[in-house]
N, C-alpha and C positions, 0 to 999 in steps of 0.2 A: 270827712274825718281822716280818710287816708291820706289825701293830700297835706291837710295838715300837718299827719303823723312824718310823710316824708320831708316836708318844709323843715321839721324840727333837727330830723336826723340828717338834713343836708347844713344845715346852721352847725350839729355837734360834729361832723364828719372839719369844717370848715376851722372849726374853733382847736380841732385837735388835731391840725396838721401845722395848723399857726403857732397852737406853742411848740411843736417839735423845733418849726424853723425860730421861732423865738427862744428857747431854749438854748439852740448849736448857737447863733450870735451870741447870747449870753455867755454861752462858755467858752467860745474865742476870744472873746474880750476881757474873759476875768483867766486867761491863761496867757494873753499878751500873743496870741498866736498871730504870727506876722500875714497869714492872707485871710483875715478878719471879716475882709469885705467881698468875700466869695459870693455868700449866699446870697447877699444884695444884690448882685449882679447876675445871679443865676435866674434871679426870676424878673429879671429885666428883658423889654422886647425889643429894645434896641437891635439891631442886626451885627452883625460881626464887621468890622472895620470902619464902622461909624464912631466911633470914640477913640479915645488914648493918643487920642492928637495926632491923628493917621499914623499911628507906630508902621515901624520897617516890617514886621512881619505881615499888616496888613497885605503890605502892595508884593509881597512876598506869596502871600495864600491869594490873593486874585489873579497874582501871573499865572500860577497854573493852569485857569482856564486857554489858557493861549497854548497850552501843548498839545504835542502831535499824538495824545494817546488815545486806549479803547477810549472812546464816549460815552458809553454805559456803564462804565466801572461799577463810579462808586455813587451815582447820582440818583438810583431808583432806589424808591423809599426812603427816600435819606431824611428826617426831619427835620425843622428848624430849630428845633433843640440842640440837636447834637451840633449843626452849624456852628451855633454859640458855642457849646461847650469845648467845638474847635478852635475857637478864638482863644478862649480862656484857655487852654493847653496851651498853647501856642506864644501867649501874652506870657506865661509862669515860663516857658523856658526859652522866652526872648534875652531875657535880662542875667540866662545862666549861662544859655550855649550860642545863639548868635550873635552875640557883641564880646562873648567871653574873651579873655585870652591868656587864660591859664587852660594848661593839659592836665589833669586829672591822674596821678601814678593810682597804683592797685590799694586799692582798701587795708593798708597796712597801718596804724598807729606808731607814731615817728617816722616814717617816711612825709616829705612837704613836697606842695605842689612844685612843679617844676618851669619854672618861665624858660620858652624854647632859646631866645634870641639873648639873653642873660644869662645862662649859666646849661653847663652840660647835662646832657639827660642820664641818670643814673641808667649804669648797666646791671640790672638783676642776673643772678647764676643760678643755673639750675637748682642745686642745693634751696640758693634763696627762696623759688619760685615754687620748689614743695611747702617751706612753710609758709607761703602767701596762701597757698591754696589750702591748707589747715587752718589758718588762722580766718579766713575767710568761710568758710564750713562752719567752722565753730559762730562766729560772726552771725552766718545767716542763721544757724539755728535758734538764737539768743535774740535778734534783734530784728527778725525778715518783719513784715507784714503778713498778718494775722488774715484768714480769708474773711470776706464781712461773713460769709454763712459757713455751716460746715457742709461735706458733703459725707455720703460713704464710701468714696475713692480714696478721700484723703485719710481715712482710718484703714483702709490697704495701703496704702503706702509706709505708715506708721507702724503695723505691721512686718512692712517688710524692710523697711529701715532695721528695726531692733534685729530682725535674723540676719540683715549683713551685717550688721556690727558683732553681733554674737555665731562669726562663722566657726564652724571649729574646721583644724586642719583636715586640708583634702587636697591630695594632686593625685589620686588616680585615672584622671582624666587623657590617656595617651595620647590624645588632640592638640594637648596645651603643655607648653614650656615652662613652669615655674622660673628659669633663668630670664626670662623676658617680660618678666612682671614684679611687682611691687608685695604683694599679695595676693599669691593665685588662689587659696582658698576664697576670701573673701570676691575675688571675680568672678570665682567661679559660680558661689551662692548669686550674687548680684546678678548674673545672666538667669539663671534657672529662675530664680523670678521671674525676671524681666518677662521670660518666654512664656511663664503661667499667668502673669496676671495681666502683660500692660496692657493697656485699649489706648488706641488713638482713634480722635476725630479727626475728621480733614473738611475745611472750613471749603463749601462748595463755591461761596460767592470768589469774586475774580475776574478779568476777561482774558483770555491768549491774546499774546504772547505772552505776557508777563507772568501771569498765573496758570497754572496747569496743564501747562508745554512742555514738558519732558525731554521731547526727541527732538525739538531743538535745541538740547544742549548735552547732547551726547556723544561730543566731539573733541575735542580739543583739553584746554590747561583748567577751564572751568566746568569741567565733565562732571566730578563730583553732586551737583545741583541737580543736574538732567539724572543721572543715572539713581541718585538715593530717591528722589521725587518720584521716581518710575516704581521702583521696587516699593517706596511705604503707599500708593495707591494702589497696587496691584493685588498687598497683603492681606491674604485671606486671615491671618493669624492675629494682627496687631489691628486690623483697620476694625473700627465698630462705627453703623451710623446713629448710634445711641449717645448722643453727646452728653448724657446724664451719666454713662458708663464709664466717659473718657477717662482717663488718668493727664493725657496732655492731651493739646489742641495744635496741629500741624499748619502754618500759615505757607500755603503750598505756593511763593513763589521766586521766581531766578533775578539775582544781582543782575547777570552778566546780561538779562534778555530787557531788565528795566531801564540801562545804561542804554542799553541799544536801539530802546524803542523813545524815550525820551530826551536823548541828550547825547544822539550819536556824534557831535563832533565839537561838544563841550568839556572843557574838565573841571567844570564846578558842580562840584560833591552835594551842594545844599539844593540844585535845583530840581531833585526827585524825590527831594524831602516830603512834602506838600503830597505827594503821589500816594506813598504810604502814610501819612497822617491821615486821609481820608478812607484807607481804607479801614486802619484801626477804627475812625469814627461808626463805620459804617455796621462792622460786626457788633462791636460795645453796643449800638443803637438797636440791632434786630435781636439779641441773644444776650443773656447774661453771663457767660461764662467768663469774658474780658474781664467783666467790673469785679465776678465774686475775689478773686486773686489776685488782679491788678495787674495781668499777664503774666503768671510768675507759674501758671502750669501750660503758658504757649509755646512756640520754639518755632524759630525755622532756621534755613541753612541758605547759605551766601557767601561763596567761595569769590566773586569779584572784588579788587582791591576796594570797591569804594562800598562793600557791603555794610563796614564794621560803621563807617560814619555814617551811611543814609539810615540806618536803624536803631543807631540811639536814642536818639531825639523822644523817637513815641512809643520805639519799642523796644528800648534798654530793658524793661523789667522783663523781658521774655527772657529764655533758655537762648541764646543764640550761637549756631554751630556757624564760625568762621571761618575763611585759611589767613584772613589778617589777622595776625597772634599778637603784634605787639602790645606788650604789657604794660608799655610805658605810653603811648602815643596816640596809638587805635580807640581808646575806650574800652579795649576788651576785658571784661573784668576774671581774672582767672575765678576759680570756685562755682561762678554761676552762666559764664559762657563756655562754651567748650568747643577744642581746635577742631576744626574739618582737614582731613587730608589734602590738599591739593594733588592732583590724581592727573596726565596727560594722557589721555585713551585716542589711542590713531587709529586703531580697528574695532569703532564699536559693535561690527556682529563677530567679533573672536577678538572680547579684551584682552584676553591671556597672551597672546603671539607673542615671540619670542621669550617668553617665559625664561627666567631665572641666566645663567653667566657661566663663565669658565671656572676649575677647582683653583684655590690660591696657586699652584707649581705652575700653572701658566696665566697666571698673570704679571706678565711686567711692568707695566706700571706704575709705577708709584702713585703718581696722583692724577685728577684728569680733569678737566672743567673747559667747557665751550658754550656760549650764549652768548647773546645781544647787547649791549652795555647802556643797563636799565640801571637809574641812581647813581650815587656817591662810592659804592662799597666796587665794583665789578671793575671800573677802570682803575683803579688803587690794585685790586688782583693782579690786573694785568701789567702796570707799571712794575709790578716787582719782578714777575715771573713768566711772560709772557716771553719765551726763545731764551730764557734765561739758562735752565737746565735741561739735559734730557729728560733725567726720571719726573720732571713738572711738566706735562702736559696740559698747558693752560694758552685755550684758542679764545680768538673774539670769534670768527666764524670759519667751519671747516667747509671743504668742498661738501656740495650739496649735491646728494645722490640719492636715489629713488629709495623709498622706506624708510632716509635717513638711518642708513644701515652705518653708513661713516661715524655717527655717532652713537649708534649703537656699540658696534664693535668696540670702541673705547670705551665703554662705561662695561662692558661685559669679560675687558682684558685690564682692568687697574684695581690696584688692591682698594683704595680709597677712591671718593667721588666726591668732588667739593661741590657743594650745595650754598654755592654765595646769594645773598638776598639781592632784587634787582631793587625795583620802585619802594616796595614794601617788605615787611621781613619775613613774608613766604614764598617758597620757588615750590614749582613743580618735581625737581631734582632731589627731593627728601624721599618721595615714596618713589621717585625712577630708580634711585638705588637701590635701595631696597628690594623692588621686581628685577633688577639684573645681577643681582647678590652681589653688589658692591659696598663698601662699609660707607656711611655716608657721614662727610666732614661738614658739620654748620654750623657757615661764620657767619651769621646773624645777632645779632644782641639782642636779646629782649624777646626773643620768639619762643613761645610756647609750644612744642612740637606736638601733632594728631595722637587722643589718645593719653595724654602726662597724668590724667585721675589712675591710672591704673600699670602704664606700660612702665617700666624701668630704663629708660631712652641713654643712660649712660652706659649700660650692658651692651648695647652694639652701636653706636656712633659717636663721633668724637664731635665736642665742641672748642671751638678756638673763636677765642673773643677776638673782635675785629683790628683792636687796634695792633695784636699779634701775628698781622699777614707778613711783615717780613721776614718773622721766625720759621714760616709755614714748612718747611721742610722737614726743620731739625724738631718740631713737635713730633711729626708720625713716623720720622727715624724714632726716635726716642720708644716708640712702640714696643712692648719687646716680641718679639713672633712668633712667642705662646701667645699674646693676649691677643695678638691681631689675627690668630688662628681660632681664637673663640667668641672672636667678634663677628668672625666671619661666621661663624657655627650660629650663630645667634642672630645675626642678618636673613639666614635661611629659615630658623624657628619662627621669629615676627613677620616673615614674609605674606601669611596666609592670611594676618588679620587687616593687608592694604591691599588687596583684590579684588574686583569687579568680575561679578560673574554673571551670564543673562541670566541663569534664574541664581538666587540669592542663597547660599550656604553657611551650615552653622559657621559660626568666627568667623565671618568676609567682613569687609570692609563698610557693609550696609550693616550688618547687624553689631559692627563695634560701634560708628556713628548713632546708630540709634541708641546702642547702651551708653554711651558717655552722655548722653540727653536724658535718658533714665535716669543714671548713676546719680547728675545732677540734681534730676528732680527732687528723686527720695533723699537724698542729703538735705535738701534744704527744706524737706516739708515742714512746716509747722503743726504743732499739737496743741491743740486748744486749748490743754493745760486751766482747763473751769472756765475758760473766757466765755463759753456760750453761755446767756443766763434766759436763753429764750426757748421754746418749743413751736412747730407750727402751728399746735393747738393753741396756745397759748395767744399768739400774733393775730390769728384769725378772728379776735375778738368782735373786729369792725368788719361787718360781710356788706361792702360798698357795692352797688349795681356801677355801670361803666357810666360815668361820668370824664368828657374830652377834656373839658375845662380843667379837672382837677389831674388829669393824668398827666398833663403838656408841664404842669409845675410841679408833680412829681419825679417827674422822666430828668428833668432839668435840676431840682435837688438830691436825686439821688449821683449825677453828674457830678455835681460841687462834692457830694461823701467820699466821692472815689478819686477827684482829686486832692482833697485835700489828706485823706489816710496814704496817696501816695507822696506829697509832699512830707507829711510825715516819717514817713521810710526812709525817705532820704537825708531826712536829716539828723546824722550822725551825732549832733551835740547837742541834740534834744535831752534832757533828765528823765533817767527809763521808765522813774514811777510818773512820770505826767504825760510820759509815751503811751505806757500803759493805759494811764487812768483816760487819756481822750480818746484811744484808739479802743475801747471797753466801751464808754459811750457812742462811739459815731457807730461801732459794729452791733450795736442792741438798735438802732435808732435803726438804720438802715435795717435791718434783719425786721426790723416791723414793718414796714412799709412794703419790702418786695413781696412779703408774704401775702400781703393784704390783698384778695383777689378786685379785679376790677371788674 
């Protein structure tokens, strides 16, 4: 009889997951939704690179076997499921981003894609780039993806959303400069949070180098990565090992150490793609917190030029703090990525040395710039103004002397510091001026500078659009010498928030990085707004004993719900009531299933 009785209940258990999956086909098909044939695929055994008529991404994801990295990565425990579902990621954004060749500008409505080698790339102005980054806020909160579940993190943050937006005024904080911000109230509430409530997890899986190696990178122009990685592991305050508790999820690892371990004397950008693909498979595969948001409460940080490209691909929908800002080129989306400072530390046990410059009456002057001639922009500097004038101090390289004191003294004796982009449109030379109180001039186009959610970046440094280097003189004469006297006032107030310190201080440079990854969060959180229409009481209907069989084809279509809610996301010309109306169904469908114990 009991056998029986479970014969029956394995038949109804059988019969009621087939029409879920009959069900979603039916309603891709009566929606015309273009990847229709997901779930058909998802519960195929086919292996990954046997089909699709050996597409290029295959021979693409089996090269990687052939590199020189850890070997335990990301290979234990890994199921055949997710292998698939690696393909299938992989196959969706072959046909977007590896054959593409349109550049992608920022998520603005009338702005068009830009073909690089046909027409010029728009220059955005600052001005413009605050309203990208409003219109993009607003954007996300109207239109982000929905999490498949709710949690009770995300009603903290919801929370804490409405009290930043509802700041009332406050600058009694003598710590902080209203002059070098946007809304000091409102930053100020946004911190006080931050410091009450946020919890971070830090995903343990990884192997050194690449992942959770700190101190080797605490050196040099990609210091930023070593040093904030150091300080969010270390935090007693922010760090929880309760991933239920998180508010974000920290992917603790370095650009500059992935480049070096995998592709030290390559410059193609795509071949460590593969590296971080399987790790995202790998987390998504042991933990659910990837799939409930779709990465959109992850984040890491990646100050290496080829940060912004090797993390699109799999891990665009995270939080990603960059020093490549470009807003037109990079991928970097202003609103939902946010700039990392590029930070040069040459004494990492006393970041501080030589600290801060001479007062404006002796500084002579006028302008100063010495480096390497990286890119298009730096030898164009120097054609114009290189032994050109005196007051233009513009070197390709100076005498080299021990501390690089030669170039010290110059950026701590000129009124202005020209911050030219070399390869990409971030220098180290943004926040060196800054630590030498020199006003910092950046000619970069398109670069979003460390900090634009909050700082006021036109109160103390000038920008000069590129194609205006032969004016470059008669711009910062034009100056008048009150305002370059409280720019320079103002150089010294922002000083404090681009600082590395061994242990970590209120408003340093660790704790503004980490708020502009907040700040982001809570902007873009979504509110369920009725969309839940389930309870776990409710879900738990079917109390299923562990069955492999049926869990290898749930593990596999709940795979297919979380790709295809995030092809949804993405696509902007979707019709918002059938955005709605699918992304309502697949997060009730899914929501019953994970629940469902095994």
């Amino acid at each position: 009889m009991g056998h029986g009785l479970q014969h029956v209940l394995g038949i109804h258990r059988l019969v009621y997951y087939g029409g879920v999956v009959f069900a979603v086909i039916i309603m891709l098909q009566y929606f015309e939704f273009p990847y229709g044939d997901v779930i058909s695929s998802l519960f195929s055994d086919t292996k990954s690179g046997a089909n699709n008529n050996g597409s290029n991404y295959s021979t693409d994801y089996n090269a990687t076997t052939a590199l020189t990295a850890p070997q335990n990565l990301l290979h234990s425990n890994k199921s055949k499921t997710y292998k698939n579902a690696s393909y299938l990621i992989g196959s969706f954004m072959k046909n977007e981003s590896l054959t593409g060749h349109v550049l992608p500008l920022a998520n603005v409505s009338g702005m068009t894609e830009v073909y690089p080698k046909k027409q010029r790339v728009k220059v955005v102005s600052i001005s413009e780039m605050r309203d990208i980054l409003v219109h993009n806020r607003n954007r996300a909160s109207s239109h982000s993806m929905k999490p498949l579940w709710t949690s009770s993190t995300d009603q903290e943050l919801l929370n804490a959303k409405q009290q930043i937006e509802n700041a009332s005024f406050n600058d009694d904080d003598h710590n902080l400069y209203p002059s070098v911000f946007r809304n000091i109230s409102l930053f100020r509430r946004s911190y006080e949070l931050m410091e009450k409530t946020l919890k971070v997890y830090i995903y343990k899986e990884g192997e050194k180098p690449i992942f959770h190696q700190p101190e080797a990178v605490m050196k040099g122009i990609y210091a930023s990565e070593g040093w904030f990685m150091m300080h969010m592991k270390s935090s007693k305050q922010f760090i929880t090992k309760k991933p239920k508790q998180a508010h974000l999820f920290y992917i603790p690892y370095s650009s500059k150490l992935l480049k070096a371990t995998l592709s030290p004397n390559s410059y193609d950008r795509e071949s460590v793609v593969p590296y971080l693909k399987n790790y995202i498979d790998l987390i998504s595969a042991r933990y659910s917190f990837w799939n409930r948001t779709g990465g959109a409460d992850h984040f890491l940080v990646a100050c290496h030029d080829w940060g912004a490209d090797e993390t699109r691909k799999f891990m665009g929908t995270c939080i990603r703090g960059l020093c490549n800002t470009d807003i037109q080129k990079s991928g970097f989306e202003l609103g939902k990525d946010v700039s990392l400072p590029e930070t040069i530390i040459r004494y990492p046990q006393n970041p501080l040395k030589n600290l801060g410059g001479k007062p404006p009456s002796k500084r002579p002057v006028l302008a100063f710039f010495a480096g390497k001639m990286h890119g298009y922009l730096r030898p164009m500097l120097l054609r114009h103004w290189e032994n050109k004038d005196p007051d233009m101090k513009i070197f390709n390289k100076l005498l080299k002397v021990k501390d690089d004191k030669n170039y010290i003294n110059f950026m701590k004796s000129s009124k202005f510091c020209i911050c030219a982009k070399g390869s990409e449109v971030n220098s180290p030379r943004v926040v060196e001026a800054i630590f030498y109180e020199c006003v910092p001039v950046i000619i970069s186009d398109n670069f979003v500078p460390p900090f634009f959610e909050v700082l006021d970046w036109e109160s103390f440094a000038v920008f000069v659009p590129e194609k205006d280097i032969p004016d470059l003189k008669n711009i910062l004469l034009s100056i008048p010498k009150r305002r370059y006297l409280q720019m320079y006032q103002r150089v010294k107030e922002v000083q404090q928030h681009f600082l590395w310190h061994v242990k970590p201080v209120k408003y340093d440079i660790f704790h503004m990085i980490l708020h502009s990854i907040w700040y982001t969060r809570v902007a873009r959180v979504k509110s369920k707004d009725g969309w839940e229409v389930t309870s776990a009481s409710n879900t738990r209907m079917l109390s299923i004993d562990h069955q492999p069989h049926l869990e290898t084809g749930v593990h596999k279509f709940l795979c297919g719900l979380n790709l295809i809610q995030t092809k949804l996301h993405s696509n902007s010309t979707c019709d918002q009531h059938l955005f709605d109306q699918i992304q309502y169904y697949l997060g009730y469908i899914h929501g019953v299933i994970t629940e469902v114990q095994f």
